[in-house]
DSSP file (Angstrom, degrees, kcal/mol; ACC not computed):
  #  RESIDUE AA STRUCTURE BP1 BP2  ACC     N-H-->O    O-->H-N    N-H-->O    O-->H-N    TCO  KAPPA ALPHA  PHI   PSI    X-CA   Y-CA   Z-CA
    1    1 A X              0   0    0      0, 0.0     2,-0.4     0, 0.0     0, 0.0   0.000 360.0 360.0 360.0 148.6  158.5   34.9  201.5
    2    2 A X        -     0   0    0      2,-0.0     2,-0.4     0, 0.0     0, 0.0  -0.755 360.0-165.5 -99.1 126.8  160.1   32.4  204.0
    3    3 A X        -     0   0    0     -2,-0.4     2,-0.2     3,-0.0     3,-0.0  -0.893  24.1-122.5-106.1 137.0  164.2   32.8  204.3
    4    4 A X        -     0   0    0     -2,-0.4     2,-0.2     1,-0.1     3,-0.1  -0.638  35.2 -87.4 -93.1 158.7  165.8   29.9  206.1
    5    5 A X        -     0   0    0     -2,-0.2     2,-0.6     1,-0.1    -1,-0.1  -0.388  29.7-123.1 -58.6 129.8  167.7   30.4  208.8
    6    6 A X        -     0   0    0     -2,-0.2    -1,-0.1     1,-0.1     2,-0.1  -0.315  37.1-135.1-107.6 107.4  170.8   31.0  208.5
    7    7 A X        -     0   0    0     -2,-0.6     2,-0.6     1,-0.1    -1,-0.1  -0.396  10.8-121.1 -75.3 152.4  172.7   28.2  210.7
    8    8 A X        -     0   0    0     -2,-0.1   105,-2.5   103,-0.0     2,-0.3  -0.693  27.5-160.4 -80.7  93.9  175.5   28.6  213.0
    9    9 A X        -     0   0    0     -2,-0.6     2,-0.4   103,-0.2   103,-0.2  -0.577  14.5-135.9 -98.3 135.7  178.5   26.3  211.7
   10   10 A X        +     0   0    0    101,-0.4   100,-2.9    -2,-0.3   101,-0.2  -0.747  27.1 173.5-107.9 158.8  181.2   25.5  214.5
   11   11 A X        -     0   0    0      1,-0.5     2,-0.2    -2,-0.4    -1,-0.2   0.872  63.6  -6.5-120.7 -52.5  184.9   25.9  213.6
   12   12 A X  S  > S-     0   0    0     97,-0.1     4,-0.9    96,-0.1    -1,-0.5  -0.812  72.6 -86.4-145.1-170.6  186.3   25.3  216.9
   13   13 A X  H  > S+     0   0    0     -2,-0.2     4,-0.8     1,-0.2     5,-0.1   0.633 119.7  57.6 -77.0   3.0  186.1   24.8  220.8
   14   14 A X  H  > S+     0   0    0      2,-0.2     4,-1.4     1,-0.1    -1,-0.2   0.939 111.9  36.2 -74.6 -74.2  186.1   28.5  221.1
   15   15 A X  H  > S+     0   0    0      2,-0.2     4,-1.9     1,-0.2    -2,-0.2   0.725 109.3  60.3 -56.8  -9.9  183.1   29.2  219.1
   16   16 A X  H  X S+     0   0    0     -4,-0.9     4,-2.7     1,-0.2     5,-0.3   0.946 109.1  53.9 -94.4 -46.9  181.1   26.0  220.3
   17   17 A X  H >X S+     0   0    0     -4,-0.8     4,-2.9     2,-0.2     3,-1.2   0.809 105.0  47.6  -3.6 -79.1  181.5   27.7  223.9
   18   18 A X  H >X S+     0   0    0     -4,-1.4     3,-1.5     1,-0.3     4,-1.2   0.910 114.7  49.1 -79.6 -78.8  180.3   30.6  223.0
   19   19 A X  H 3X S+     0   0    0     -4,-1.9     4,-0.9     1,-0.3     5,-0.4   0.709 111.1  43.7  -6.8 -60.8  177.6   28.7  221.5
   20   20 A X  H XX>S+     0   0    0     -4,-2.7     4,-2.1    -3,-1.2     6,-1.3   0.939 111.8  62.2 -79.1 -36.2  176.8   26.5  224.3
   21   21 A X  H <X5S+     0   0    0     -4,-2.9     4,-0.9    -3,-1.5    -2,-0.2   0.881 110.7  42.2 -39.5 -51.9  177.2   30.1  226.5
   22   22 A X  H 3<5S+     0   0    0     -4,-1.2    -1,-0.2    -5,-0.2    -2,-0.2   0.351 120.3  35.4 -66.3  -5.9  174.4   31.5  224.6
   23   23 A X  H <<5S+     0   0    0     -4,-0.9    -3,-0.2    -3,-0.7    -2,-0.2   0.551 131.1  24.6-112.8 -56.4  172.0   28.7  224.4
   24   24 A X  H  <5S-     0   0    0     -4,-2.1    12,-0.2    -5,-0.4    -3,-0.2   0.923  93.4-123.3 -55.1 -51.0  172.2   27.0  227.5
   25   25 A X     << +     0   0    0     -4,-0.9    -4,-0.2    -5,-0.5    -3,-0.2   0.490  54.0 178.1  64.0  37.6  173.6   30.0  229.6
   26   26 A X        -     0   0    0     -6,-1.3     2,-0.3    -8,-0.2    -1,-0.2  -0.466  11.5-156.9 -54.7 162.9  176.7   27.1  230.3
   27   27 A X  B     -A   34   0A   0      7,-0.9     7,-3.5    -3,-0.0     2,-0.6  -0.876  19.0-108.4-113.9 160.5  179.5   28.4  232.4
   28   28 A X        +     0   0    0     -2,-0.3     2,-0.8     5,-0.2     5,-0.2  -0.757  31.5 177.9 -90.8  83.8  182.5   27.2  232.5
   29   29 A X    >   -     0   0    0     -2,-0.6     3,-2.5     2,-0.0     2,-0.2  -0.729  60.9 -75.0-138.1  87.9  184.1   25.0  235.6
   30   30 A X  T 3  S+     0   0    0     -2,-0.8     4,-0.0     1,-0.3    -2,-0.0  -0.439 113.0  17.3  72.9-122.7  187.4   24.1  234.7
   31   31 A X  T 3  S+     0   0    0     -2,-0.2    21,-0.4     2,-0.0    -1,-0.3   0.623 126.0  32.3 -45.3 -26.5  188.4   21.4  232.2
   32   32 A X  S <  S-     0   0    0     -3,-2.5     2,-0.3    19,-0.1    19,-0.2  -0.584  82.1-103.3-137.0-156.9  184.8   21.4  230.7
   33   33 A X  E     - B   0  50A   0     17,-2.6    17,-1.8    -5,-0.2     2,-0.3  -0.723  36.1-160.9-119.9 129.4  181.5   23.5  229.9
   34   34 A X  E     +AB  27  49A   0     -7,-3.5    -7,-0.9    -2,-0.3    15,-0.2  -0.853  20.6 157.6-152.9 123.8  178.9   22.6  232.6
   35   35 A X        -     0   0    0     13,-1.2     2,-0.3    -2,-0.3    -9,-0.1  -0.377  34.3-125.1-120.1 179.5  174.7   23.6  231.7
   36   36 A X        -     0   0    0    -12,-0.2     2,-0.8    11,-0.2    11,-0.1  -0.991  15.0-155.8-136.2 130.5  171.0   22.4  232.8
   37   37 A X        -     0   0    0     -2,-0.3     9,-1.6    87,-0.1     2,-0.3  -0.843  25.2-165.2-105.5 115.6  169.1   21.5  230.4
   38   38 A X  B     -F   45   0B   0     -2,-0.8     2,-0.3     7,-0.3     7,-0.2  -0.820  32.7-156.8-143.9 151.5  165.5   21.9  231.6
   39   39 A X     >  +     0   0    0      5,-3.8     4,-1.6    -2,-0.3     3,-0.4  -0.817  17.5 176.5-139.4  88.8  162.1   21.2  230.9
   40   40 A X  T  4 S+     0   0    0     -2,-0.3    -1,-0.1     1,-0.3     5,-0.0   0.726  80.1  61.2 -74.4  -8.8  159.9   23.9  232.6
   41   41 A X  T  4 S+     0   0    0      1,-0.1    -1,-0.3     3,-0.1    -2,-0.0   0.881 119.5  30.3 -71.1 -42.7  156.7   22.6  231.4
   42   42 A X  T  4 S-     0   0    0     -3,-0.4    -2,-0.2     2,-0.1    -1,-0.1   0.118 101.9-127.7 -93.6  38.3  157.6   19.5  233.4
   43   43 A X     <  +     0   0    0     -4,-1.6     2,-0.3     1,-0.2    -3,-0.2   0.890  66.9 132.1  20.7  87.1  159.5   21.1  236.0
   44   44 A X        -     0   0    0     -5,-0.2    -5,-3.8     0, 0.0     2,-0.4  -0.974  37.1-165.2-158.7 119.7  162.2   18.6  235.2
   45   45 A X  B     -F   38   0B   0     -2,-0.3    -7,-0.3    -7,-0.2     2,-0.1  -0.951   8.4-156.6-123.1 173.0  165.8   19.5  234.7
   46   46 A X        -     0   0    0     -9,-1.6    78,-0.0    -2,-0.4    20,-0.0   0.114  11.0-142.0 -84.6-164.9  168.6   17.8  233.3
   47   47 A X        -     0   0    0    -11,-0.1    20,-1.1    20,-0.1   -11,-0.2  -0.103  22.3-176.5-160.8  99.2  172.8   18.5  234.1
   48   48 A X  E     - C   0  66A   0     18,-0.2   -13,-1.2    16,-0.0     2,-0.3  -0.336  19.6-158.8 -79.3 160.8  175.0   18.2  231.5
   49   49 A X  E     -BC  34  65A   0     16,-5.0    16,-0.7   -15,-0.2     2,-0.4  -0.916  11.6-173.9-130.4 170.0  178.9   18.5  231.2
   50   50 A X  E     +BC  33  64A   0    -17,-1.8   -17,-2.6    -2,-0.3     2,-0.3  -0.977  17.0 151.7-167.3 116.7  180.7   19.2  227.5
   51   51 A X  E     - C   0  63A   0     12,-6.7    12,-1.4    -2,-0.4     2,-0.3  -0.917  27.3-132.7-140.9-173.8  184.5   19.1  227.2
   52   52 A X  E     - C   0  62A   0    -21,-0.4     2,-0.3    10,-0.3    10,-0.2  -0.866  13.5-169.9-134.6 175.3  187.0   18.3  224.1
   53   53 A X  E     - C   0  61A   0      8,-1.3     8,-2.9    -2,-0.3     2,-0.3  -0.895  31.0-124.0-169.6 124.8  189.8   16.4  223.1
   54   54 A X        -     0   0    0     -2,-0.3     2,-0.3     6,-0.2     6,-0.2  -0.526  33.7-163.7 -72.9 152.9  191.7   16.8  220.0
   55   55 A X     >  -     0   0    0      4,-0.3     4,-1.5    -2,-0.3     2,-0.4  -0.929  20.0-112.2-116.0 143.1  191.5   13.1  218.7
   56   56 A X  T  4 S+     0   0    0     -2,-0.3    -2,-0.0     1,-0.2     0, 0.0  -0.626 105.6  18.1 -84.9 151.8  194.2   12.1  215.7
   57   57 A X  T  4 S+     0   0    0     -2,-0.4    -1,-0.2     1,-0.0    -3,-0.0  -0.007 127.8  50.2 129.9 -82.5  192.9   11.5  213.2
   58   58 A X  T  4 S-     0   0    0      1,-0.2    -2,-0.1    -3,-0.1     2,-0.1   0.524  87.0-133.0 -97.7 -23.6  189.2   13.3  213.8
   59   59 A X  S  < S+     0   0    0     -4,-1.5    -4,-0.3    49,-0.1    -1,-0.2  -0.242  71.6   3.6  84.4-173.7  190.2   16.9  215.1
   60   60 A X        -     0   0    0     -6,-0.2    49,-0.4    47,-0.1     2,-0.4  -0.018  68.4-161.7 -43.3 135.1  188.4   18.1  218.1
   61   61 A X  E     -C   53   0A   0     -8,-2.9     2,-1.4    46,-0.2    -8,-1.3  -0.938  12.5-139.7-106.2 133.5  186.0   15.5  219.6
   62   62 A X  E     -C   52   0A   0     -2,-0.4    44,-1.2    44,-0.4     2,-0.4  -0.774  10.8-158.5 -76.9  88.2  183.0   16.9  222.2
   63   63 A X  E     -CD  51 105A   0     -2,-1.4   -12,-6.7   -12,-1.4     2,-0.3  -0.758  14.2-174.3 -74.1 124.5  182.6   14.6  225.1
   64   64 A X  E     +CD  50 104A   0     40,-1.9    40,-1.0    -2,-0.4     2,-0.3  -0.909   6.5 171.8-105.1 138.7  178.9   15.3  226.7
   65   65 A X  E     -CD  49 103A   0    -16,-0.7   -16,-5.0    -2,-0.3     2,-0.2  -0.748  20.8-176.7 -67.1 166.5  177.6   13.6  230.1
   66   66 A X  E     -CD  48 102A   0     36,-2.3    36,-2.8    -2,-0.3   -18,-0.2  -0.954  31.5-125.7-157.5 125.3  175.0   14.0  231.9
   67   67 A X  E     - D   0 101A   0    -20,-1.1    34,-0.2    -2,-0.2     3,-0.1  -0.207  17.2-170.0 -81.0 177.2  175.0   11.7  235.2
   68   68 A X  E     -     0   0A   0     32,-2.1     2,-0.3     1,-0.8    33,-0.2   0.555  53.3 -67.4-140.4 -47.7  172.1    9.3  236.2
   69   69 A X  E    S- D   0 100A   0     31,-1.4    31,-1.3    65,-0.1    -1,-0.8  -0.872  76.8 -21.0 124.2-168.3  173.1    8.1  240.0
   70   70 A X  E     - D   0  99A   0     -2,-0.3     2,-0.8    29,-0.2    29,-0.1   0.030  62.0-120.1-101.1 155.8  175.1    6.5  242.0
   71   71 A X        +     0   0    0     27,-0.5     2,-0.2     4,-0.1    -1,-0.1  -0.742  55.1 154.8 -94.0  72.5  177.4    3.6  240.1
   72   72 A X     >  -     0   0    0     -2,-0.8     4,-4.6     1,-0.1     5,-0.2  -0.603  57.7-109.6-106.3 142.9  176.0    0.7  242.2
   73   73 A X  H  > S+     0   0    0     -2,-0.2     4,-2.3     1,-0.2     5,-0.1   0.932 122.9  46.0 -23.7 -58.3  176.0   -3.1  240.9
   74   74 A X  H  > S+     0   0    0      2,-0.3     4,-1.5     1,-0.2     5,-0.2   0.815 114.1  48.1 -70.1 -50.1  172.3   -2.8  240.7
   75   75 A X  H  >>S+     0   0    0      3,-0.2     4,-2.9     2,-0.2     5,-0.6   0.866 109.0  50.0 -56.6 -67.0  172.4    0.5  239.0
   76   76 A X  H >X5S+     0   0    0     -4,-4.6     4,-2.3     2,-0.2     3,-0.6   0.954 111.2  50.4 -70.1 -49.6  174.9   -0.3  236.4
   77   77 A X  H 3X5S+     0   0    0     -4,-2.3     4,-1.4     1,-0.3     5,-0.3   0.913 109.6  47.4 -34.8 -90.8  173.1   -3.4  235.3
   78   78 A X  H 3X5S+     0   0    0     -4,-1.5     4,-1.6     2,-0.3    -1,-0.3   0.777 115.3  46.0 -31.0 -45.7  169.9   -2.0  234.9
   79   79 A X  H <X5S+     0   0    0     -4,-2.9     4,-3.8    -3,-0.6    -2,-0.2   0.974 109.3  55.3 -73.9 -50.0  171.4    1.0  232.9
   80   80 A X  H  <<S+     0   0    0     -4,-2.3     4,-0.4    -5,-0.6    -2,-0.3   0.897 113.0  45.7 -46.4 -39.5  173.6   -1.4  230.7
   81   81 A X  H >< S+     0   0    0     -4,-1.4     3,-1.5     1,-0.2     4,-0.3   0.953 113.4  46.1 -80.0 -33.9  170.3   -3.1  229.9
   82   82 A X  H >< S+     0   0    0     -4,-1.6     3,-1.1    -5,-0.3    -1,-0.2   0.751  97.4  75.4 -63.2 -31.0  168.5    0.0  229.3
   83   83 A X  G >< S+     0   0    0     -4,-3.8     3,-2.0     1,-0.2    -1,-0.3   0.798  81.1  70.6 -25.7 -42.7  171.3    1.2  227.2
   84   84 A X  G <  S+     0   0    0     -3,-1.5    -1,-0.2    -4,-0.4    -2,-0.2   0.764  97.8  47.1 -74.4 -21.6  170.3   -0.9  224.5
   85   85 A X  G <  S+     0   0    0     -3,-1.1     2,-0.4    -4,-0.3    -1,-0.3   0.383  83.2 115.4 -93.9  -1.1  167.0    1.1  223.8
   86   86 A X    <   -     0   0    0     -3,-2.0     3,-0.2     1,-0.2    37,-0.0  -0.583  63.9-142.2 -91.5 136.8  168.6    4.5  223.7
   87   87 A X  S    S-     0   0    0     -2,-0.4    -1,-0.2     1,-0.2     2,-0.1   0.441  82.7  -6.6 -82.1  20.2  168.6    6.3  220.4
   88   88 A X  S    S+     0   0    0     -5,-0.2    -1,-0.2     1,-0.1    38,-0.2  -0.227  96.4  48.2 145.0 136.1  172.1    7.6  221.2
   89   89 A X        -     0   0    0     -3,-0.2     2,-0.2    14,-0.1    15,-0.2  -0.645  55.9-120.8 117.2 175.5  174.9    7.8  223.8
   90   90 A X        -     0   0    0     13,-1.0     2,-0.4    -2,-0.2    14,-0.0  -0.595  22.4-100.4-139.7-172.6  176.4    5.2  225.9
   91   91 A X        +     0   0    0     -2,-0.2     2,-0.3    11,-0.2    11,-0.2  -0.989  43.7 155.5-125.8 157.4  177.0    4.5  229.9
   92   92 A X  E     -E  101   0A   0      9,-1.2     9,-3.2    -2,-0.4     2,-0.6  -0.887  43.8-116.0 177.5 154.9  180.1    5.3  231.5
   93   93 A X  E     -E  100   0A   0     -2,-0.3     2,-0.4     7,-0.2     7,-0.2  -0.889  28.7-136.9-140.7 115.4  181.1    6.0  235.1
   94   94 A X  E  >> -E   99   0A   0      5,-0.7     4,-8.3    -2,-0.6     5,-1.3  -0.365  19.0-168.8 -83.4 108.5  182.6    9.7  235.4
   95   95 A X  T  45S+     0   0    0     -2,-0.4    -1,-0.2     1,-0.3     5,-0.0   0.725  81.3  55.9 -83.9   2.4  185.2    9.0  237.4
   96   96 A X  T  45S+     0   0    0      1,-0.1    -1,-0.3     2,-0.0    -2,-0.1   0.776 120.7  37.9 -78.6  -5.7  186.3   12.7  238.3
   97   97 A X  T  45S-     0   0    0     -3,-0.4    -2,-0.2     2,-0.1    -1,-0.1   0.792 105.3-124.8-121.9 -57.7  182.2   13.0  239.6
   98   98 A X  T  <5 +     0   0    0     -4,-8.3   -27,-0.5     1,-0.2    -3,-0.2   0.387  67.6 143.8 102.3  -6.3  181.9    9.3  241.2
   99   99 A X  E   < -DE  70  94A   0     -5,-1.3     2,-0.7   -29,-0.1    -5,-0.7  -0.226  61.8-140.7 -94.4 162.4  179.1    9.1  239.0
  100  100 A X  E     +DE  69  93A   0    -31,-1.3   -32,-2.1    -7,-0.2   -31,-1.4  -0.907  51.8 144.0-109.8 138.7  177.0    6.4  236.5
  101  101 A X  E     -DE  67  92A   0     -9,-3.2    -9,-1.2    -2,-0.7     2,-0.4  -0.993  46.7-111.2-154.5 176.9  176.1    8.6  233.4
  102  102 A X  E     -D   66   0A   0    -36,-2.8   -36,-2.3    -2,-0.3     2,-0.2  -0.987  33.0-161.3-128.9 154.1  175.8    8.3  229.5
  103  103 A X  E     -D   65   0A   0     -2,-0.4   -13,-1.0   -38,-0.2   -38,-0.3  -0.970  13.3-159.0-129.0 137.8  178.0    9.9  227.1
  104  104 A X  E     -D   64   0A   0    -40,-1.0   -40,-1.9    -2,-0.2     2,-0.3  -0.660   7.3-149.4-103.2 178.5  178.4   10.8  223.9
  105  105 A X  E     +D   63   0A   0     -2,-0.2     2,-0.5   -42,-0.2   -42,-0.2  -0.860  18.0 176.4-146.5  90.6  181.2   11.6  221.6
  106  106 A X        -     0   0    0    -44,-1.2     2,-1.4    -2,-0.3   -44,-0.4  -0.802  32.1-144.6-106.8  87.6  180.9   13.9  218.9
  107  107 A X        -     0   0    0     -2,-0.5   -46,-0.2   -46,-0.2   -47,-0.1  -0.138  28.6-168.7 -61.4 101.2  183.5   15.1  216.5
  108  108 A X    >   +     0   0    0     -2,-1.4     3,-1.5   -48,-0.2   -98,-0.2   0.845  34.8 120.5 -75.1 -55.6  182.0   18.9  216.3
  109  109 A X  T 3  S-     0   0    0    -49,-0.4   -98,-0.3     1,-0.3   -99,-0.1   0.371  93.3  -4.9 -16.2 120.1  183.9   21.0  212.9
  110  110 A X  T 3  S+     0   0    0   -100,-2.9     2,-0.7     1,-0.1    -1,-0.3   0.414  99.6 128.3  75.1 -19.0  182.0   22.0  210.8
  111  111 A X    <   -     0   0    0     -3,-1.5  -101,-0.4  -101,-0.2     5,-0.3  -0.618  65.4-101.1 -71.0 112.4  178.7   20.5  212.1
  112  112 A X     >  -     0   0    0     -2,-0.7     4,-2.3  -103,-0.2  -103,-0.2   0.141  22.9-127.2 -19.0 133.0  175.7   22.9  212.6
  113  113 A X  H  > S+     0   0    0   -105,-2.5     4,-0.7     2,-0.1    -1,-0.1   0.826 106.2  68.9 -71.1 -10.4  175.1   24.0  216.1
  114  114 A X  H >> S+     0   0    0      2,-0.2     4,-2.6     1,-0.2     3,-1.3   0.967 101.7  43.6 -54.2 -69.3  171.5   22.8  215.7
  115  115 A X  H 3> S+     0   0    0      1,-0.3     4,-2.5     2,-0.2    -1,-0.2   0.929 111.9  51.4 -44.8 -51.6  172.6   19.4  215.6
  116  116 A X  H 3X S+     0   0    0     -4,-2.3     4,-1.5    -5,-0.3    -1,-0.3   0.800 115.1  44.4 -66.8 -14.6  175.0   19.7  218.5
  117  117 A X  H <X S+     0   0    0     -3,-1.3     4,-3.4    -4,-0.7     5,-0.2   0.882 116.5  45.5 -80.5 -50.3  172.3   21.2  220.4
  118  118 A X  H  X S+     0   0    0     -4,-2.6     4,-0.6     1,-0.2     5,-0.3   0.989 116.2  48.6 -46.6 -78.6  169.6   18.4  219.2
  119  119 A X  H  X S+     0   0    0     -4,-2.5     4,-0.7     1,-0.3    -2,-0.2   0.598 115.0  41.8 -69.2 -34.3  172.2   16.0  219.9
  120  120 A X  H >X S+     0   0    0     -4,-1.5     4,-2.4     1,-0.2     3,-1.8   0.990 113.5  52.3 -54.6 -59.1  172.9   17.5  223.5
  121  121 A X  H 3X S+     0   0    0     -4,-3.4     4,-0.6     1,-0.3    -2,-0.2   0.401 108.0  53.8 -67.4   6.5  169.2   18.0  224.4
  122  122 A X  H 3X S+     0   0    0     -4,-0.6     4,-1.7    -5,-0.2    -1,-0.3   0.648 107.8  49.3-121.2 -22.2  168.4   14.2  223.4
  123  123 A X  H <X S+     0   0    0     -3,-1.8     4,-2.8    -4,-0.7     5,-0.3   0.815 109.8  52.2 -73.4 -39.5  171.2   12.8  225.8
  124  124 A X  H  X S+     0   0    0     -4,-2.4     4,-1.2     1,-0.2    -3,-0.1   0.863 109.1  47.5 -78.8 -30.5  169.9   14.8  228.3
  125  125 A X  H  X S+     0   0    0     -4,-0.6     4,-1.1     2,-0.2    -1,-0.2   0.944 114.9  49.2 -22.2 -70.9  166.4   13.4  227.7
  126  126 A X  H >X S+     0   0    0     -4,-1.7     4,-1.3     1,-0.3     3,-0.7   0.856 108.9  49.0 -46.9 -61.4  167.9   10.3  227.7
  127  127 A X  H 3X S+     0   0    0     -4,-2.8     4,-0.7     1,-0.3     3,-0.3   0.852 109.0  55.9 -50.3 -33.2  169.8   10.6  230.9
  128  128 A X  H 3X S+     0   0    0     -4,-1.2     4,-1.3     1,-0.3    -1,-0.3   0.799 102.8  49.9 -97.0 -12.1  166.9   11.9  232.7
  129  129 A X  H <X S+     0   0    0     -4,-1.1     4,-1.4    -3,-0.7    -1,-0.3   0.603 108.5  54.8 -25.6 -38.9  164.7    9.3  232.2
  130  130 A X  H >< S+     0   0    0     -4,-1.3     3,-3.9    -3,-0.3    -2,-0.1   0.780 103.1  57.4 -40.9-131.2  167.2    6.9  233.2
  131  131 A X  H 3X S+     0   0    0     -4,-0.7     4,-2.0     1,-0.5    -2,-0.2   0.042 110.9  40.8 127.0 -60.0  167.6    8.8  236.4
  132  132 A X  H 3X S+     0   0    0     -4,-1.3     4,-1.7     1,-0.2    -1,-0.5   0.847 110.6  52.9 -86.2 -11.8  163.9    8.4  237.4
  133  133 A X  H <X S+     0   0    0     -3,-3.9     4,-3.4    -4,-1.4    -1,-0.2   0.947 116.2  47.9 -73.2 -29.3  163.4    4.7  236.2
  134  134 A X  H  > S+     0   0    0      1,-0.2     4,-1.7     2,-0.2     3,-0.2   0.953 108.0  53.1 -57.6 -49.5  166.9    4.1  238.8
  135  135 A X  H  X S+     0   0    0     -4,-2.0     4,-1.3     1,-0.3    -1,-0.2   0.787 114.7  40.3-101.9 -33.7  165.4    6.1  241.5
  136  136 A X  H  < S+     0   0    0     -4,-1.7    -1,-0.3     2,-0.2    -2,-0.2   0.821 113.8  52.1 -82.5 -16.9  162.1    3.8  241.4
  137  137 A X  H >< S+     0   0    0     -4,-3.4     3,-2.5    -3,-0.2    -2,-0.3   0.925 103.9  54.7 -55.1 -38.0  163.8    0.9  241.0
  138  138 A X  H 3< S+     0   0    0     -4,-1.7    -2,-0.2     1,-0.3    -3,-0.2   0.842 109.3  63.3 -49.7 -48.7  166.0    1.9  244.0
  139  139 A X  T 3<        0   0    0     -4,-1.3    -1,-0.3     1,-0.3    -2,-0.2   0.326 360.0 360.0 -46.4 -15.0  162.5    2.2  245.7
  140  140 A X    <         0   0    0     -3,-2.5    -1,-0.3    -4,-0.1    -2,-0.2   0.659 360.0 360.0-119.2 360.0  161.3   -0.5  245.7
């Protein structure tokens, strides 16, 4: 007989740590949570960052980036248009980093860690696609 798996529910920013410490292998650098998300069959990684902020209202929020390059005219235009196709996250320019990235914003309580993990690992996609269409546009 098949049992499902018994999911991982997160309560707070303690436990989704620990989470994201056990599943990523994140450490932790200061204000946030900072991983690789990686894709060893195409020896491609990602680098994400994960912090919170109670919001009122919503309780603890998860802010994820994961940067793209350099914040350039050219660069943000072309990712604002390409924004529009993404099945989730936004673009922003991380201003402690210098960086163009997308972020999302995810109010975490109670949510499965599968989902926050899906939901990381699909920004990070995102981002890194981005990344290389910038870096041949840059090329050419």
């Amino acid at each position: 007989m098949f049992r499902r798996k018994k999911q991982r529910v997160i309560g707070d920013w303690a436990a989704l740590q620990d989470a994201l410490i056990g599943h990523f292998d994140a450490t932790e650098n200061g204000s946030h949570m900072e991983m690789w998300i990686v894709w060893k069959a195409e020896k491609r990684k990602q680098r994400v960052r994960a912090a919170y902020a109670p919001v009122k209202g919503l309780g603890p929020v998860l802010f994820v980036t994961a940067p793209i390059g350099t914040p350039s005219p050219q660069a943000v235009s072309f990712t604002l248009a390409q924004a529009a196709g993404l099945l989730s996250g936004g673009v922003c320019i991380d201003q402690e980093y210098g960086e163009l990235a997308l972020r999302l914003t995810l109010p975490f309580v109670g949510m499965p860690f599968d989902e926050i993990a899906s939901a990381i690992r699909q920004l990070a996609a995102s981002a890194d696609e981005l990344s290389l269409k910038l870096a041949r546009l840059a090329a050419q």
